[in-house]
VEXDREN-2710 file (C-alpha; in Angstrom, 1 decimal):
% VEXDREN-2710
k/r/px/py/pz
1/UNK/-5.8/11.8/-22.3
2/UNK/-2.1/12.9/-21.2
3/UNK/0.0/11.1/-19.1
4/UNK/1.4/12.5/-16.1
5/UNK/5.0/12.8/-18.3
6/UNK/3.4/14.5/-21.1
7/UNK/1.5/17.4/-18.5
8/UNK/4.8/17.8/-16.6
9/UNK/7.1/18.6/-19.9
10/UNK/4.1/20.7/-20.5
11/UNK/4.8/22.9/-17.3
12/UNK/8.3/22.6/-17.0
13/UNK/8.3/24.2/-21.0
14/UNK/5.6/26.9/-19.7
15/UNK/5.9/30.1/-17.7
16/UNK/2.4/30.2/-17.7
17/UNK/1.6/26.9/-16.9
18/UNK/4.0/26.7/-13.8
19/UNK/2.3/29.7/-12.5
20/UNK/-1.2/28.3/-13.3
21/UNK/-0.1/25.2/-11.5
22/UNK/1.0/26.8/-8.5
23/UNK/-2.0/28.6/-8.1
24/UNK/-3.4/25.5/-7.8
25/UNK/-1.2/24.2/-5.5
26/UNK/-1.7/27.1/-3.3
27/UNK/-5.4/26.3/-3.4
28/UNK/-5.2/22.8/-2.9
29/UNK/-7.0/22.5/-6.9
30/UNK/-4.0/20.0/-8.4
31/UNK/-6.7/17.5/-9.3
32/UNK/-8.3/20.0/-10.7
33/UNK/-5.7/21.2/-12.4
34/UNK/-4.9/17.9/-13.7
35/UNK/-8.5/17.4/-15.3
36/UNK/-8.4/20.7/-16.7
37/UNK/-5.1/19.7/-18.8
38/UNK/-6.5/16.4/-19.5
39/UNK/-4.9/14.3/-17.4
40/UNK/-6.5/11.7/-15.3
41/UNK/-4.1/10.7/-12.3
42/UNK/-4.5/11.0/-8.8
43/UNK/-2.5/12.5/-6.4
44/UNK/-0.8/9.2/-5.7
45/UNK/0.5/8.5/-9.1
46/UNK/1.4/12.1/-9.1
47/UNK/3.5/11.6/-5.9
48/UNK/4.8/8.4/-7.2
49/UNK/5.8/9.9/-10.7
50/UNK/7.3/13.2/-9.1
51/UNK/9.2/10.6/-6.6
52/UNK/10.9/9.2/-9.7
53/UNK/11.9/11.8/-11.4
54/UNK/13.3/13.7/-8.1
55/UNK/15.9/9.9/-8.6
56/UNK/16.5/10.7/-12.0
57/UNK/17.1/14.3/-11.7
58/UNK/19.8/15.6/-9.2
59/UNK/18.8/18.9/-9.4
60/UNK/15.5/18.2/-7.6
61/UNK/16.3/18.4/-3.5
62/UNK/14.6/15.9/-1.5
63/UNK/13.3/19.4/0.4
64/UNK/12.0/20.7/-3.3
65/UNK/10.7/17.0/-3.6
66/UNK/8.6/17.4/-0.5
67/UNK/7.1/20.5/-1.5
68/UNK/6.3/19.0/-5.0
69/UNK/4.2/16.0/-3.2
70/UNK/2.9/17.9/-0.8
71/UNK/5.8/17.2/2.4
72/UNK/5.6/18.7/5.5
73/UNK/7.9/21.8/4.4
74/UNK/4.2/23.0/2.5
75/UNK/0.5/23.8/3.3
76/UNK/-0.3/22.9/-0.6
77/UNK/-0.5/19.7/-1.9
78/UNK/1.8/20.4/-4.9
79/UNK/3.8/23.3/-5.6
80/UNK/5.8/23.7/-8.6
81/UNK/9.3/23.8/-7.9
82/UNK/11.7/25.5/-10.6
END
């Protein structure tokens, strides 16, 4: 199983997985996403994870934050943010 660290280096190396994964976001299938790339977490421990590194990383907007867990700025659960 990956961690939620090791799938998110995956995506932000990956054209074609940040597409894949905002397809998914668009359809509301992130868990499903998740399984698909072997990775076990729930949308909680996603939101917590993406929480932290939206402190570590100043690039990341509170507004792009919101739209990576799902805020109110969104329809989708998870959106990839570039």
């Amino acid at each position: 199983m990956k961690t939620i660290q090791e799938l998110y280096n995956e995506v932000m190396a990956s054209e074609a997985l940040k597409e894949e994964l905002k397809e998914a976001s668009q359809k509301r299938k992130v868990e499903e996403f998740l399984k698909q790339h072997d990775c076990n977490a729930t949308m909680d421990e996603l939101r917590s994870f993406l929480e932290g590194v939206q402190s570590e990383d100043e690039d990341l907007s509170l507004d792009d934050l919101e739209l990576v867990a799902g805020g109110t700025h969104s329809e989708s659960m998870f959106c990839y943010v570039d």
